[in-house]
Structure formats: C-alpha cells, structure tokens
C-alpha positions as CSV (number, residue, x, y, z in Angstrom):
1,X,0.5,-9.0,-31.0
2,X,0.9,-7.7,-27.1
3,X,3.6,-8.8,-24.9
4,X,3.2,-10.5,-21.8
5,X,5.1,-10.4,-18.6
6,X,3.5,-13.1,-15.8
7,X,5.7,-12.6,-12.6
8,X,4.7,-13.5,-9.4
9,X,3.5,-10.8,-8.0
10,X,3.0,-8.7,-11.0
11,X,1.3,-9.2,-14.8
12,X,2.4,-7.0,-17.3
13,X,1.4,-6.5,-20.9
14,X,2.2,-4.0,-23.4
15,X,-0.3,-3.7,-26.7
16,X,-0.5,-0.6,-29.8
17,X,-1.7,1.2,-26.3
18,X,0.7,1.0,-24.0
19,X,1.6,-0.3,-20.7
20,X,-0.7,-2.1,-18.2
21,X,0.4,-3.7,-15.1
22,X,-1.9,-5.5,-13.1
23,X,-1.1,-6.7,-9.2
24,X,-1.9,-10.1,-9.7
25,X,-0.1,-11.9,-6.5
26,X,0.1,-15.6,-7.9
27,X,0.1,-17.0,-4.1
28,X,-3.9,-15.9,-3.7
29,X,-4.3,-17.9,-6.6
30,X,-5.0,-14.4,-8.8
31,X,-7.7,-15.3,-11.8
32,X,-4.9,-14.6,-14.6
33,X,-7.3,-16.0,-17.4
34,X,-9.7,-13.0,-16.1
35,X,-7.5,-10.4,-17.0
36,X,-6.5,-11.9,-19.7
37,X,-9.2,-11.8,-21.4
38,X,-9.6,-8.1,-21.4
39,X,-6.8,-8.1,-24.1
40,X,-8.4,-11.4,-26.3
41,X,-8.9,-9.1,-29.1
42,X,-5.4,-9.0,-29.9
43,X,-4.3,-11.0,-32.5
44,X,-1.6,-13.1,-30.6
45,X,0.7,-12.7,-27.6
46,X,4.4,-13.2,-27.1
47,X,4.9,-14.4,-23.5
48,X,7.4,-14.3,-21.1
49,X,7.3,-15.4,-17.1
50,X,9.0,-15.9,-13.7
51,X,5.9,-16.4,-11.7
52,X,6.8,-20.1,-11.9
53,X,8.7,-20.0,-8.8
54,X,5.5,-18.4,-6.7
55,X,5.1,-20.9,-3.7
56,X,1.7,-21.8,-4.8
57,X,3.1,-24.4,-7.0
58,X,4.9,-27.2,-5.7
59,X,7.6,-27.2,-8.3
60,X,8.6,-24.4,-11.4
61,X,7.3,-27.3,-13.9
62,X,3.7,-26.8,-12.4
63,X,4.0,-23.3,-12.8
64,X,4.9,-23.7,-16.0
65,X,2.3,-25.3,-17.0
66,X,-0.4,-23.7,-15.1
67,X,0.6,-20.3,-16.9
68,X,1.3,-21.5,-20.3
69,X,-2.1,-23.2,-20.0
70,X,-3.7,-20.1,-18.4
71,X,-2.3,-18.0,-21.5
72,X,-2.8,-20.8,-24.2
73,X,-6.7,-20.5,-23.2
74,X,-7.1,-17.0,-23.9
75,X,-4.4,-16.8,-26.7
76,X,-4.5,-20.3,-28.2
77,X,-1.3,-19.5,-30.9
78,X,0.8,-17.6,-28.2
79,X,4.5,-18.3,-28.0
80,X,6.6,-18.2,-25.0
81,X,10.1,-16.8,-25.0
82,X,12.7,-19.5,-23.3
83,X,16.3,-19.0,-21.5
84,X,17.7,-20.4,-24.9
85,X,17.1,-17.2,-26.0
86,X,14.2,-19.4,-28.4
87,X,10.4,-19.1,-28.4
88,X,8.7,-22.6,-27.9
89,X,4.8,-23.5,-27.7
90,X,5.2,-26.3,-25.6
91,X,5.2,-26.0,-21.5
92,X,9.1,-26.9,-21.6
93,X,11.6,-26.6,-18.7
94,X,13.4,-23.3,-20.1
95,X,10.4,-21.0,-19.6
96,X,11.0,-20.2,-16.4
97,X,12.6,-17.0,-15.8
98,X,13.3,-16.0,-19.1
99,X,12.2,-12.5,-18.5
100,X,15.9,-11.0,-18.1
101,X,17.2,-12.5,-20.9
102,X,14.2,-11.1,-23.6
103,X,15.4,-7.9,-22.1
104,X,18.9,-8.4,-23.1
105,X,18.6,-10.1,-26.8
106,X,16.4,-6.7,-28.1
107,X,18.7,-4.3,-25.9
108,X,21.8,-6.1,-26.7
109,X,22.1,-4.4,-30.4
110,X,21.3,-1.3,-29.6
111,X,23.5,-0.7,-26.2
112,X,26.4,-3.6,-26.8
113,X,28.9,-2.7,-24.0
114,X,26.5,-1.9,-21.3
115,X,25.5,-3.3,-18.4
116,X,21.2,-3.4,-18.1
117,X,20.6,-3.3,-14.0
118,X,16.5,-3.8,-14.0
119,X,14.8,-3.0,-10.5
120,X,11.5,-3.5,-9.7
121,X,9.1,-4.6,-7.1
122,X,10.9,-8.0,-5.7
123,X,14.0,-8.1,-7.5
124,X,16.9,-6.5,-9.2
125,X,18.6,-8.0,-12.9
126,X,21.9,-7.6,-13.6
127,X,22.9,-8.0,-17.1
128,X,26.2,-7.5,-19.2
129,X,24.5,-7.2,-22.5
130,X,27.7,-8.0,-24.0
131,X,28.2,-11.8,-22.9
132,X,24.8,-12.7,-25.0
133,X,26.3,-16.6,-25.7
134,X,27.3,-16.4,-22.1
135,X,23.7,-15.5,-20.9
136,X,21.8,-18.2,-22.6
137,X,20.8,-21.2,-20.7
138,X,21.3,-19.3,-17.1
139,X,18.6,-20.2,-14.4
140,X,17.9,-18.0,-11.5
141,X,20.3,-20.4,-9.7
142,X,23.2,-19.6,-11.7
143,X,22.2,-16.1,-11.4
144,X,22.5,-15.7,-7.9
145,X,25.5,-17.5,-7.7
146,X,27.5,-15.0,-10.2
147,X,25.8,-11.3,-8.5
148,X,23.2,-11.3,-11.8
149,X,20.3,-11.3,-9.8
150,X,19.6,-9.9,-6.0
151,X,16.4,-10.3,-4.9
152,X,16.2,-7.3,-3.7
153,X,13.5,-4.9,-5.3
154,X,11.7,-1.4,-4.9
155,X,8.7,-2.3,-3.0
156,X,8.3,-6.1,-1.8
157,X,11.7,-6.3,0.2
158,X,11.6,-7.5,3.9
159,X,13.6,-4.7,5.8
160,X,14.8,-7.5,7.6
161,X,16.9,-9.1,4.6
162,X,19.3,-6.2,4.6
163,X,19.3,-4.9,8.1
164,X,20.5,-6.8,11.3
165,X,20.7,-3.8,13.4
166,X,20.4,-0.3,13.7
167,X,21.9,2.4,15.4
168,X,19.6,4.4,17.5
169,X,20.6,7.1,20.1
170,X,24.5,5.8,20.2
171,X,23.0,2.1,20.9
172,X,23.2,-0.8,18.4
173,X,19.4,-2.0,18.5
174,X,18.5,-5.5,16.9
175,X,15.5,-5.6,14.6
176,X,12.6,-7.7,14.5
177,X,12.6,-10.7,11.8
178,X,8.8,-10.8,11.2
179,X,7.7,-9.3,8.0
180,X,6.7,-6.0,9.4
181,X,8.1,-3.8,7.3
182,X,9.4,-3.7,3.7
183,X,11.5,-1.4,0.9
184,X,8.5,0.3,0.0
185,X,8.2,2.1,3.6
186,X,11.7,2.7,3.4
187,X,12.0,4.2,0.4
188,X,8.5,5.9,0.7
189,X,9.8,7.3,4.5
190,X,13.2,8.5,2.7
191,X,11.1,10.5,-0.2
192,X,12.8,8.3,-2.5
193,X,9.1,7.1,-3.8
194,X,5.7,8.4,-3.6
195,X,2.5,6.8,-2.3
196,X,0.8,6.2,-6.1
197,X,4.4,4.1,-6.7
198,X,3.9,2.2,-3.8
199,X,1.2,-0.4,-5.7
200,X,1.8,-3.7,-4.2
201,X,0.0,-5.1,-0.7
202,X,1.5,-3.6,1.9
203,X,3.1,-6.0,5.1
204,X,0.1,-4.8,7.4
205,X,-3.0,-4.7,4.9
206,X,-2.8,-1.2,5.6
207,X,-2.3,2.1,3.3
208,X,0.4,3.2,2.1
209,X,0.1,6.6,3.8
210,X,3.2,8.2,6.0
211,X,1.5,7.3,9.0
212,X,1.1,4.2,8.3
213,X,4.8,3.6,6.8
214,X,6.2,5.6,10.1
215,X,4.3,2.6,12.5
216,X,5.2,-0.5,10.2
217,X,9.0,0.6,10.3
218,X,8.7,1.3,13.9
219,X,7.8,-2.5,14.8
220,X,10.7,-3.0,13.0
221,X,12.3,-2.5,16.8
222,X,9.1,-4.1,18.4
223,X,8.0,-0.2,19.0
224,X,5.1,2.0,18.5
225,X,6.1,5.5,17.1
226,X,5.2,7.9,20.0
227,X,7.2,5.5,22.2
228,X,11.0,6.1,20.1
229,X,10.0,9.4,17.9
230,X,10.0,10.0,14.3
231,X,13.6,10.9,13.5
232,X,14.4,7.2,15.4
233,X,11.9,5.5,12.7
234,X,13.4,7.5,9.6
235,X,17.0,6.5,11.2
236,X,15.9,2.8,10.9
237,X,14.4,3.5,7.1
238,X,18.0,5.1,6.5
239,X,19.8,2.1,7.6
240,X,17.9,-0.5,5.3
241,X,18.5,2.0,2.5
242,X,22.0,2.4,2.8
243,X,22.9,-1.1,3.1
244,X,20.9,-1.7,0.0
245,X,22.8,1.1,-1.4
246,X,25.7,-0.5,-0.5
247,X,24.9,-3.9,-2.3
248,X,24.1,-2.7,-5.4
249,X,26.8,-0.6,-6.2
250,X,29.3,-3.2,-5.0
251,X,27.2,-5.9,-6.8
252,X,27.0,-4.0,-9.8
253,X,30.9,-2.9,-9.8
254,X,32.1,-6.5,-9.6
255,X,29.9,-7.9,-13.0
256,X,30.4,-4.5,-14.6
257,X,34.5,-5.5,-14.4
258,X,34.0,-9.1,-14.8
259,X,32.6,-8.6,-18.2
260,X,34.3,-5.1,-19.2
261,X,31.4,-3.0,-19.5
262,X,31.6,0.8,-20.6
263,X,28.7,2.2,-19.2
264,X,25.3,1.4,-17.1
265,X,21.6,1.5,-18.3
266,X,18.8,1.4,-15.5
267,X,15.2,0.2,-15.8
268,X,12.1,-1.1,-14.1
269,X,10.4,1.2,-11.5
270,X,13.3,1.9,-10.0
271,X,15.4,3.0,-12.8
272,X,15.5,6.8,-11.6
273,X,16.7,5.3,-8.2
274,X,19.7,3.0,-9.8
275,X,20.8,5.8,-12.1
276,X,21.4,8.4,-9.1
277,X,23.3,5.7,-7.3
278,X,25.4,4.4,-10.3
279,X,25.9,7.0,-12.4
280,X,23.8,5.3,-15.3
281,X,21.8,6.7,-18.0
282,X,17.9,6.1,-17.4
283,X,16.1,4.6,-19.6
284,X,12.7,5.3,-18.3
285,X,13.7,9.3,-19.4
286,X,13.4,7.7,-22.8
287,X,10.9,5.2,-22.8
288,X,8.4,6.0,-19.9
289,X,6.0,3.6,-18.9
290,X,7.9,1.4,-20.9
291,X,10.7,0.9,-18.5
292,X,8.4,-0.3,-15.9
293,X,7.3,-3.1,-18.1
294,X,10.5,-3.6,-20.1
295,X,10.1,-7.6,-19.8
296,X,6.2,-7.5,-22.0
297,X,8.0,-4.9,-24.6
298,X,10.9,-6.8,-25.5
299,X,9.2,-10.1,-25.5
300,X,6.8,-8.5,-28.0
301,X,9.3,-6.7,-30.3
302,X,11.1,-10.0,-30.1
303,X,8.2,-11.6,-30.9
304,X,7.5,-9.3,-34.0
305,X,10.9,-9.7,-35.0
306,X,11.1,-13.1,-35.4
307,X,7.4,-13.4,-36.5
C-alpha cells in the first residue's frame, strides 16, 4: 500500500521507497492521473487531500470528486481517510482536508500531550493531539476560527499577508499589495532556507537565485535594488519574518494552554524553522524525509493499521 497526500499545490506519496513529492499546482489543471500512474504497481493506496479547495473547482464537492475519481482510476480499491477520523470509498463531503487529522490519529499514541505544529509550503497545522474526540468533524473553517490552522507556510506566502509596512531608514514605508514577493524570498534572503528547498513557482517565473529573491522583495516597495540598496531589501525580508515569527508563537501559545499541552513537536519542511522558534523537539531529526510528507505516511500506516 503507498500513501497519498493530494494538496493543492503539492502531491505527496510515500511507498516501501520512500518519499516523493511532486509540484503539481491543481490550478494549471496538473495531469494527477499521470503521475499517478508511475506508482500503479502498488497494490493499493490510502488517500488523503486538501486540494479540494484549489480555485479551479467551483465548490470543495467538485474537487472531491475530481480527485477521488482521478485516484480511483489508477488505484480502483483505494480508500480515502475522512475528518471523522474514518476511511470511506465514496466521494463524501468529509474528505476534504482531512490531511491534519490522519496526522494526529497515528501521532496521537505515541506523543499524547503534545501539541503537532506542521508547516509547509502554504500553510501551518496546529494540533493538540490530546483533544482527539475534539478534533473530529473540524473543517478548515472551524480551524481558522480556533488558531488550528494559519495559512501561513514556508514558501507560497504573499509578503503582503503579514506586512503592512516597513521601516526603512527611520521612515515607515507602505508595501505593495501585488503578489511580488512571497515567504520563500524571505526566508531564502534571511539564510533561513536554501535555494534546492525553495521548490514551488516562484511569484515572477523566475529562479530562485539571491539575485533574483533581492529584486522580487525590492518591488515589494515598488523599487529596483540598486535604487534602495541591499541591506534596505534584507530589512523588508526581516520585517515579514518577524511578524510571522510573532504569529506563530503567539498562535501556538494560546492552543498550547487552551488544551494543556506539555510539550511541542514540529513537522513539514519547516519543522527545523518551528523548533528554533518554539522550543520544540523536531521530528524531521527523526524521521527525515518523512516529515516533509507526514500527511501520505500516516494515511498509509493508518491505512495498514486498520487494513
């Protein structure tokens, strides 16, 4: 059996192998059957999603269904893990977004009074694996509401989201809205990342070079480089990471007491990130690649479990 993780921007699956994350941006209608068929020779495949919500589909139903039916081709007996904490093989309502919770029913025996904060490209879980009844039946909706989810992630984040304006030279600048720049620059510019982490489409098309991340964050101010210097462009990359600093730990402070968590696990790509800023163990020390595709293992060793 592999485990699949269909996000929006991102399919994941994890096999006897390994990991293997593919960029598959849902939005440019990316030819999932394609790659799944390089894995066909598996014997099954436990599934999980959240690509759903991508806004090529007019409503989460359709993306439902257009993923379960893109999987179901491939893997005709495959089983999809729901937010009843249930597998189903029917295109039903609670298969979207389940990918947290799979994450929190395997981890949840292991690490019972821990809070699981998940980062990757476009968003950030937060989950007190010790409210599992509580969990069950959340949407993304309810998730947002209670500080459970920020969409707020390592590499696909508008700079804009977090930053208003910057500080520049003693003078309070405002920052461009348009879609210039994103977390990836910013963390890349504050040698947070590296360029072979930085995997997804980049704002301008362009590489994901310094240069390049230097003159995307500078239109951040409607300016070329040259024109405000380096250490002004770094200063602006600073500023988004702060405030996103900022968030999270607050964020994460106010569900850890809420739900009387002893300590904090961190995963996804940007586990080493969250456990410098909150004091957390790192589960990617443990589990390597794993941790960047934590969603596609735990739906399969759910999957196996309950097979």
């Amino acid at each position: 059996m592999i485990g699949i993780d269909i996000g929006g921007a991102n399919l994941k699956i994890v096999d006897e192998h390994g990991v293997h994350i593919h960029y598959c941006p849902l939005w440019k209608e990316t030819p999932v059957r394609e790659i799944l068929q390089e894995y066909s020779k598996a014997d099954n495949a436990a599934v999980v999603m959240s690509g759903e919500l991508a806004d090529c589909f007019a409503s989460k139903q359709e993306g439902i269904e257009f993923l379960y039916n893109a999987v179901r081709d491939v893997f005709p007996e495959a089983i999809f893990y729901g937010t009843d904490g249930n597998f189903h093989t029917k295109p039903v309502s609670m298969l979207a977004a389940a990918n947290w919770l799979v994450m929190a029913d395997f981890l949840r025996f292991k690490y019972p009074d821990c809070l699981l904060v998940d980062m990757g490209s476009t968003s950030t879980d937060i989950i007190p694996l010790n409210a599992w009844n509580s969990l069950k039946g959340q949407t993304d909706f309810d998730r947002l509401k209670t500080g459970m989810l920020l969409y707020y992630g390592l590499l696909r984040t508008p700079v804009s989201s977090l930053v208003r304006k910057v500080s520049l030279d003693g003078t309070e600048v405002f920052v461009s809205t348009e879609f210039f720049a994103c977390s990836g620059d910013a963390h890349l510019l504050m040698k947070m990342i590296t360029s072979d982490i930085y995997t997804t489409a980049t704002p301008d098309s362009c590489t994901t070079s310094w240069e390049h991340c230097l003159r995307r964050m500078a239109r951040m101010v409607c300016a070329d480089v040259h024109e405000i210097g380096e250490a002004a462009v770094l200063q602006i990359a600073r500023s988004y990471v702060n405030e996103e600093i900022a968030l999270v730990k607050s964020v994460v402070s106010s569900v850890m007491q809420r739900y009387g968590c002893k300590k904090i696990l961190t995963a996804g790509i940007g586990s080493k990130i969250l456990a410098s800023w909150l004091n957390g163990h790192d589960l990617a020390a443990e589990m390597g690649p794993l941790s960047d595709a934590m969603p596609a293992w735990a739906v399969r060793e759910v999957g196996l479990r309950t097979a």
